[in-house]
C-alpha positions in Angstrom: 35.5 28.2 -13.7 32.1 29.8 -13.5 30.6 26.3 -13.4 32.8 25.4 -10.3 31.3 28.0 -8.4 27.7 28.1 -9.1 25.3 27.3 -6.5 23.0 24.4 -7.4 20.2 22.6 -6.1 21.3 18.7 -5.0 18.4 16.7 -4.4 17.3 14.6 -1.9 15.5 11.7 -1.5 14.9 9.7 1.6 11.5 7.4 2.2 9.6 4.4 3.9 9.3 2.7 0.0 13.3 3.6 -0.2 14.1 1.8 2.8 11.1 -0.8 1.9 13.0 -1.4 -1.7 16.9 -1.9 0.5 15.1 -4.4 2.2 14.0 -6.5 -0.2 16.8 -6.3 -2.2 18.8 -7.0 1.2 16.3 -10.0 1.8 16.4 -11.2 -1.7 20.6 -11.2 -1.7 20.7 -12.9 1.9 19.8 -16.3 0.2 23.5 -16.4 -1.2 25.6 -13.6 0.2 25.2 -14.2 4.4 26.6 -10.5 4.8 23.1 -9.3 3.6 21.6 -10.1 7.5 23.9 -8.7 9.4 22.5 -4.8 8.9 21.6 -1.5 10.8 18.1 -1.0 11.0 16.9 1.4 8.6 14.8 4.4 8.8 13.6 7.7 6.5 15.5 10.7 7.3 14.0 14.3 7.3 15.4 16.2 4.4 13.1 19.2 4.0 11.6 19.8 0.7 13.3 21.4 -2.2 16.8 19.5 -1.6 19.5 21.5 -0.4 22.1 24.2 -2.4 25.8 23.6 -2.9 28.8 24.5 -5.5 31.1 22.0 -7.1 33.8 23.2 -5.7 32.2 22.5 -1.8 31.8 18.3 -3.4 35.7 18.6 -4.3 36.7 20.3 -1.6 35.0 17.7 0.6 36.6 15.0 -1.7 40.1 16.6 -1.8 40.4 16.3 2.5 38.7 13.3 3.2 40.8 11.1 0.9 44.4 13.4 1.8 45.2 10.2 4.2 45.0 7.7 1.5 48.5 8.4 -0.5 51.6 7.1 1.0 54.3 8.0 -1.9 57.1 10.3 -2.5 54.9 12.0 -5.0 52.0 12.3 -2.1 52.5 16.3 -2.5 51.3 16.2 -6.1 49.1 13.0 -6.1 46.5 14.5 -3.2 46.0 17.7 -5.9 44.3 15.1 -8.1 41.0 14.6 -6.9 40.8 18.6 -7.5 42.3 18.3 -10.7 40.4 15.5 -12.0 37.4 16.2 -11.6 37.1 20.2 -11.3 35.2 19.3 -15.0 32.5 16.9 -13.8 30.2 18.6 -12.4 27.9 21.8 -13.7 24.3 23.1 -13.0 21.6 22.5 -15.4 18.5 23.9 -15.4 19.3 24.7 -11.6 20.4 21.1 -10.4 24.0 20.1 -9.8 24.5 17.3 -12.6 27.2 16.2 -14.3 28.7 17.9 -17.2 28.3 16.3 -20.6 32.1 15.3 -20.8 31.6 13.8 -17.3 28.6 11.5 -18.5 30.2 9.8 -21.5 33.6 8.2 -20.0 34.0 4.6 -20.2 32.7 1.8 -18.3 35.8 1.1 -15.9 36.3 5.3 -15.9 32.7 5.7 -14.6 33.3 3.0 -11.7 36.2 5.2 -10.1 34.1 8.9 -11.0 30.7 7.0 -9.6 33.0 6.2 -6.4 35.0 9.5 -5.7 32.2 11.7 -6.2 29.7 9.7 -4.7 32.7 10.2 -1.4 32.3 14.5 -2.1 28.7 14.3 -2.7 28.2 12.1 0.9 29.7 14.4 2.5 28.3 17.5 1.4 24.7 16.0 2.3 25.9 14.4 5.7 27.8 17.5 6.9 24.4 19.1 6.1 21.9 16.8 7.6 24.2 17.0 10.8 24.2 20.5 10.9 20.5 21.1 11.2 20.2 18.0 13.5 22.9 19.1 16.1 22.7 22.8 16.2 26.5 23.9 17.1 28.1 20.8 16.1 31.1 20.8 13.6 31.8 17.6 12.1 35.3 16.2 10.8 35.6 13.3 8.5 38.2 10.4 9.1 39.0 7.4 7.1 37.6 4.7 9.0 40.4 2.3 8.2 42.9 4.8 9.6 40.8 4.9 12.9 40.6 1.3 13.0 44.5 1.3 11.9 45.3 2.4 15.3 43.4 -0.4 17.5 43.0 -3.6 15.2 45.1 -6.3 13.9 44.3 -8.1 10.7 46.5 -11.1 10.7 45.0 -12.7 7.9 47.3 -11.8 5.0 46.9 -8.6 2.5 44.9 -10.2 0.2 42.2 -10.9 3.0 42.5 -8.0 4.7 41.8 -6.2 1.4 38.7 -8.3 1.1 37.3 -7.3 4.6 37.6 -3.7 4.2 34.9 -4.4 1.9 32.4 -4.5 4.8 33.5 -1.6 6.9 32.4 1.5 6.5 34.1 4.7 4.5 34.3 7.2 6.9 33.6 8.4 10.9 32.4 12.2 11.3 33.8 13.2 14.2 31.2 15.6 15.9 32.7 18.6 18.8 30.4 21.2 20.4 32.0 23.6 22.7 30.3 25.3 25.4 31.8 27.7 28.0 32.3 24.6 30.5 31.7 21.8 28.4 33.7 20.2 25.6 31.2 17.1 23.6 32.6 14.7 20.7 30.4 12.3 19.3 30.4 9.8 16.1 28.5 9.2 13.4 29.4 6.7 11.1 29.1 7.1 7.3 29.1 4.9 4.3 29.2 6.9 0.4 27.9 5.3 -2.5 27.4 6.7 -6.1 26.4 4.9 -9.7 25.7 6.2 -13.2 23.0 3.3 -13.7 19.5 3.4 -12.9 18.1 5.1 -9.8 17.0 1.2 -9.2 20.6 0.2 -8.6 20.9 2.7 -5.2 19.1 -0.2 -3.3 21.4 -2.5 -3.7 24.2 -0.4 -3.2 22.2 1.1 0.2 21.7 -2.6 1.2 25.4 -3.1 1.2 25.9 0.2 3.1 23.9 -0.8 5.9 26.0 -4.1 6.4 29.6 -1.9 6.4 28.0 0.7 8.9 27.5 -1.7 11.3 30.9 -2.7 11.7 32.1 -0.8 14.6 30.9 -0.4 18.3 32.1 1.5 21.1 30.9 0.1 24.6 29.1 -2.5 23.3 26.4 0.2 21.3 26.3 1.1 17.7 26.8 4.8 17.3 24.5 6.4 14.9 25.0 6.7 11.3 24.2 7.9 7.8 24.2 6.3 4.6 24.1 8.3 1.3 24.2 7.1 -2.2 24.1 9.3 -5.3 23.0 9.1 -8.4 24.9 10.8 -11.3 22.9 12.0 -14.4 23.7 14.8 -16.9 20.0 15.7 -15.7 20.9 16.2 -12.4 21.5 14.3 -9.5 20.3 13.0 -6.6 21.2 11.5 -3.6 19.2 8.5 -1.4 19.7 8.8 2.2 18.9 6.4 5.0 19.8 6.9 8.7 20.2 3.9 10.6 20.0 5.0 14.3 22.4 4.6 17.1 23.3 5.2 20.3 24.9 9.0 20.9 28.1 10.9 22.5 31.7 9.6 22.5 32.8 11.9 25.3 32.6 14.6 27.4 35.0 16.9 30.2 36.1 20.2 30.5 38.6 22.2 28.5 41.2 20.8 31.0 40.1 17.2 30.3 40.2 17.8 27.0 43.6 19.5 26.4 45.2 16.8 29.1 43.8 13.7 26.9 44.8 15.5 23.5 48.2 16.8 24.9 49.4 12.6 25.0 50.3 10.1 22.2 47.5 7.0 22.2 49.1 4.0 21.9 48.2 1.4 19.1 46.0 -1.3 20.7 46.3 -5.4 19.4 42.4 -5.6 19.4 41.0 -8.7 17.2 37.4 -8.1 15.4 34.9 -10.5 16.0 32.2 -12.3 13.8 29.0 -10.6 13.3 26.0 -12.6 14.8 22.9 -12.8 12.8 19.7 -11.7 14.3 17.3 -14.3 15.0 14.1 -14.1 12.2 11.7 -12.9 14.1 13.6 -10.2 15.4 14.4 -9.0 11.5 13.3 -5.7 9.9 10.9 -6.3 7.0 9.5 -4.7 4.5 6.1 -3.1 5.0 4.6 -1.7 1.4 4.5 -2.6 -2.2 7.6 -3.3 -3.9 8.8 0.1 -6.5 7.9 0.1 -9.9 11.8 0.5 -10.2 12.8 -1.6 -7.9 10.7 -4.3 -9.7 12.3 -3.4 -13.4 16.0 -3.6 -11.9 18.5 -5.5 -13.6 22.0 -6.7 -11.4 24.6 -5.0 -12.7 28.1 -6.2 -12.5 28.8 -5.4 -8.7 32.9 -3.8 -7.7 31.3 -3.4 -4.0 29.8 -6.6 -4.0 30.2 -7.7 -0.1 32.4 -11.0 0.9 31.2 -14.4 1.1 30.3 -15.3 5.1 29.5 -13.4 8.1 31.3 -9.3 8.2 33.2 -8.9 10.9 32.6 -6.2 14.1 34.9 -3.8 15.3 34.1 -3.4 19.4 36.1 -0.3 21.1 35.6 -1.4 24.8 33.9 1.4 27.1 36.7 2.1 29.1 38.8 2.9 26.0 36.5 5.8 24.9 38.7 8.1 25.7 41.6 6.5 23.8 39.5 6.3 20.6 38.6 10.3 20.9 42.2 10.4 21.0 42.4 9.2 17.5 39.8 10.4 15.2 40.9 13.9 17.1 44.6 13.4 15.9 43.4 11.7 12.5 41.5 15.0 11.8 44.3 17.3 12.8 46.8 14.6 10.7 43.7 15.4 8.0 44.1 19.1 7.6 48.0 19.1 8.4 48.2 16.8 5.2 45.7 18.7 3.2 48.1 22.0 3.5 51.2 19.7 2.8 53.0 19.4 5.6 54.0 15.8 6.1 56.4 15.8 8.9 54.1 17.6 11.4 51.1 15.1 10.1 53.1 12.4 11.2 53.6 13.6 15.0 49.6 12.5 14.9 49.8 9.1 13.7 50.7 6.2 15.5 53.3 3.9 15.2 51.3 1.3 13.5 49.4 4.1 11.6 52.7 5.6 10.1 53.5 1.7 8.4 56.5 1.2 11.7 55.5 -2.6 11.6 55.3 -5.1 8.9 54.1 -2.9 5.8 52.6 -5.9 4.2 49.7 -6.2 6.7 49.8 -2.4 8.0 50.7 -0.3 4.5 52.1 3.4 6.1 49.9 6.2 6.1 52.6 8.7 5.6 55.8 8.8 4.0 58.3 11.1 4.4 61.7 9.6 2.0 62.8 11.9 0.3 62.9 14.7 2.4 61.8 17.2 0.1 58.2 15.3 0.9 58.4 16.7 4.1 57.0 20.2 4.0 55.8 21.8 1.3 53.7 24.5 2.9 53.5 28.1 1.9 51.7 31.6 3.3 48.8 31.9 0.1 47.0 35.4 0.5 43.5 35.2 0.4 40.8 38.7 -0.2 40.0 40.5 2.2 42.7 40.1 4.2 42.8 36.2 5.2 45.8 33.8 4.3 46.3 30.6 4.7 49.1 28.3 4.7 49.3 25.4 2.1 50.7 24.3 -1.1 49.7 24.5 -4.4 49.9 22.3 -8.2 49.8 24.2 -11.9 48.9 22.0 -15.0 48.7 23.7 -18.3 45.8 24.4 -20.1 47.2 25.2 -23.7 47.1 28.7 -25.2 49.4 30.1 -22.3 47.0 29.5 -19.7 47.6 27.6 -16.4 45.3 25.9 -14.3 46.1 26.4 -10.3 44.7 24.5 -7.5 45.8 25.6 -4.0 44.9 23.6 -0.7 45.8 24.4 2.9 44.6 25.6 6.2 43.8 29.5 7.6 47.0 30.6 8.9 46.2 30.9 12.4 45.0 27.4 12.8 47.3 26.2 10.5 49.9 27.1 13.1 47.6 25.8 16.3 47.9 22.7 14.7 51.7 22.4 13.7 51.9 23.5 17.4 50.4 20.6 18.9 47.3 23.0 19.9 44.8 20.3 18.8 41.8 21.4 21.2 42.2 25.1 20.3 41.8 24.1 16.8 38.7 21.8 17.1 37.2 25.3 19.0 38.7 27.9 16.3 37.6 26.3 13.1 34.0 26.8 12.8 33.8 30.1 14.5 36.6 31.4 11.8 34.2 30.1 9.6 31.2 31.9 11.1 33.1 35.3 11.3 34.8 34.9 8.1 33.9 37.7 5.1 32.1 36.5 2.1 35.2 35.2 -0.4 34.3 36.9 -4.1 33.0 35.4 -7.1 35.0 36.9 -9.4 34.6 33.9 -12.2 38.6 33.9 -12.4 39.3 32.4 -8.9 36.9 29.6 -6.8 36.9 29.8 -3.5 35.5 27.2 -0.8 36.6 27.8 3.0 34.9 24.7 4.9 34.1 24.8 9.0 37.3 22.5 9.7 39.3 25.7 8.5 40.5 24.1 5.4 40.6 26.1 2.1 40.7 25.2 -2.0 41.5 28.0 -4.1 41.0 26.9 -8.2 42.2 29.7 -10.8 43.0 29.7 -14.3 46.5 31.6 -14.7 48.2 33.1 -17.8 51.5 32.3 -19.0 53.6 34.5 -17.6 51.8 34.9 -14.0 
């Protein structure tokens, strides 16, 4: 519990000899694997010096909402506690660094595949919601499952099996951005691929190289939005994370608070978009490497490769220009779908989705986002008191610890937007969220109860219980 909440330093690592080192590695792949062409061009990002300071329970609590859309079971209530409960014993400071715990660092092969994946997911985030921050001053960002976006405008029509294969070169998630001014109402995208390994730093440029193919999968009025790609390496030592920002064009969409509660206020409509094939760049017109090759880089050996892109061109997602208002339609109802989910309340999640999101056509090409048979899977949200006078409304799971204790995890939403959203009030909560968070009081560290209360209004609550509480 103490380890859950102590702030520790995450660092950061972004540089022309990394993006030299994805290069090559992209260049040196190309040869068999055509995929390896067709990326964003990549540049350095500014991160500071001295890396940045988070908890472990911000990286699970980042984990726990982005992945809330991916269960669609009547056991959804208890299966989206699990990224919580799995892995509230991973991570730990040492020496001052966020690094794994020693537990954490010697599962199995096949174990460390999924940890390096889902962590790498709550570590991204963390550093992108971060990066974002200090880049767009005023901005809140909101992640959504790209392939729930993408859901709601694009058919696959090449069978389950090859439709599992392509998600292989999209990307993980869209952040959507919102900035509210006393006139003005702003969204903008930024497009975001996570990574994370256990092997040597070396095998980050590989998995960065595959990152910059998935990230340019998706356009909106014929531009590539900007983006972020962040892989992390996991060490009992501590870890780092690599970040490259491939740039883009900027702003989704703009209006008043009028325009913005009028395009909300309706149900989108799925689209029957097709992608397209990626075009290669001509030679000459390819990014190349510019320095030395790293001594790491050089001493790399390929690893057995789970993300290991498709064979042929990837394929590119184009949201026409005219339909930019459509597609602000729904990364704004995926994110209130997000946090609606997240507190446990199924059946007003589900007013947000789309038909085609919420698996109403055939299930074997479009699997259902939601499902709510039995209908005890409906609802299972609750009023949770928080200190100093907050509450929020959510649901919660207990596992037991042996010796009479009980370990509780609670998820949900701040009670006033919690209801803004069940309400349909989906602008009002885009505006409320981070200025909640702003005038919020400063939770307690107590060492017997975690708390993390993140700008989309969301809230994870981890305490260890006795017995007979």
């Amino acid at each position: 519990m103490r380890s859950l909440s102590h702030q520790s330093l995450l660092a950061l690592n972004s540089s022309d000899q990394l993006v030299d080192d994805v290069l090559r590695y992209a260049e040196t792949h190309a040869k068999t694997r055509e995929a390896y062409w067709h990326h964003k061009r990549l540049t350095p990002v500014d991160v500071g010096t001295g890396g940045m300071r988070t908890t472990p329970a911000q990286v699970l609590h980042e984990l726990g909402v982005a992945t809330t859309l991916l269960t669609a079971s009547p056991l959804s209530q208890v299966a989206r506690h699990w990224a919580a409960v799995r892995y509230c014993a991973t991570l730990t400071k040492n020496g001052g660094r966020l690094a794994l715990t020693p537990d954490a660092n010697e599962v199995v092969y096949h174990h460390k595949v999924t940890q390096s994946e889902q962590l790498g997911v709550g570590l991204a985030l963390v550093v992108a919601k971060n990066l974002l921050r200090r880049q767009y001053r005023g901005w809140t960002f909101h992640a959504v499952d790209a392939e729930v976006a993408l859901k709601a405008g694009f058919v696959d029509g090449g069978g389950a099996v090859e439709s599992v294969s392509r998600t292989k070169k999209r990307p993980d998630y869209i952040l959507l951005g919102h900035h509210a001014t006393k006139t003005r109402r702003r969204m903008k995208i930024v497009i975001l691929e996570c990574k994370g390994t256990h092997g040597p730093p070396s095998f980050i440029h590989g998995q960065l190289a595959r990152a910059a193919v998935q990230v340019e999968a998706l356009s909106v009025g014929g531009s590539h939005p900007p983006s972020l790609m962040v892989a992390s390496h996991l060490a009992q030592s501590g870890i780092t994370a690599y970040v490259l920002d491939p740039p883009g064009d900027d702003e989704l969409w703009s209006g008043d608070d009028d325009e913005l509660d009028g395009l909300l206020s309706t149900t989108p409509e799925d689209q029957f978009w097709r992608p397209r094939t990626a075009i290669a760049q001509e030679p000459a017109a390819r990014q190349t490497p510019t320095g030395a090759l790293s001594p790491a880089s050089e001493a790399a050996t390929e690893p057995d490769l789970p993300d290991e892109l498709p064979p042929g061109a990837p394929q590119v997602f184009d949201i026409p220009e005219q339909q930019r208002g459509w597609f602000t339609q729904i990364l704004a109802r995926a994110v209130a779908a997000t946090a609606l989910l997240f507190a446990g309340n199924n059946a007003a999640a589900s007013d947000y989705a789309t038909p085609r999101q919420r698996g109403m056509e055939d299930g074997n090409l479009q699997p259902a986002l939601f499902n709510l048979d039995p209908a005890w899977a409906t609802s299972s949200a609750a009023t949770f008191p928080l200190p100093n006078g907050l509450s929020a409304e959510g649901t919660r799971h207990r596992a037991p610890l042996g010796r009479g204790r009980v370990l509780e995890v609670f998820r949900g939403v701040e009670s006033r937007l919690y209801r803004e959203l069940a309400e349909g009030q989906v602008g009002a909560y885009l505006t409320g969220a981070p200025s909640l968070f702003r005038r919020r009081l400063e939770l307690p560290d107590d060492g017997k109860n975690v708390y993390s209360f993140g700008r989309d209004g969301t809230v994870l609550v981890v305490r260890v219980l006795d017995g007979g509480a």
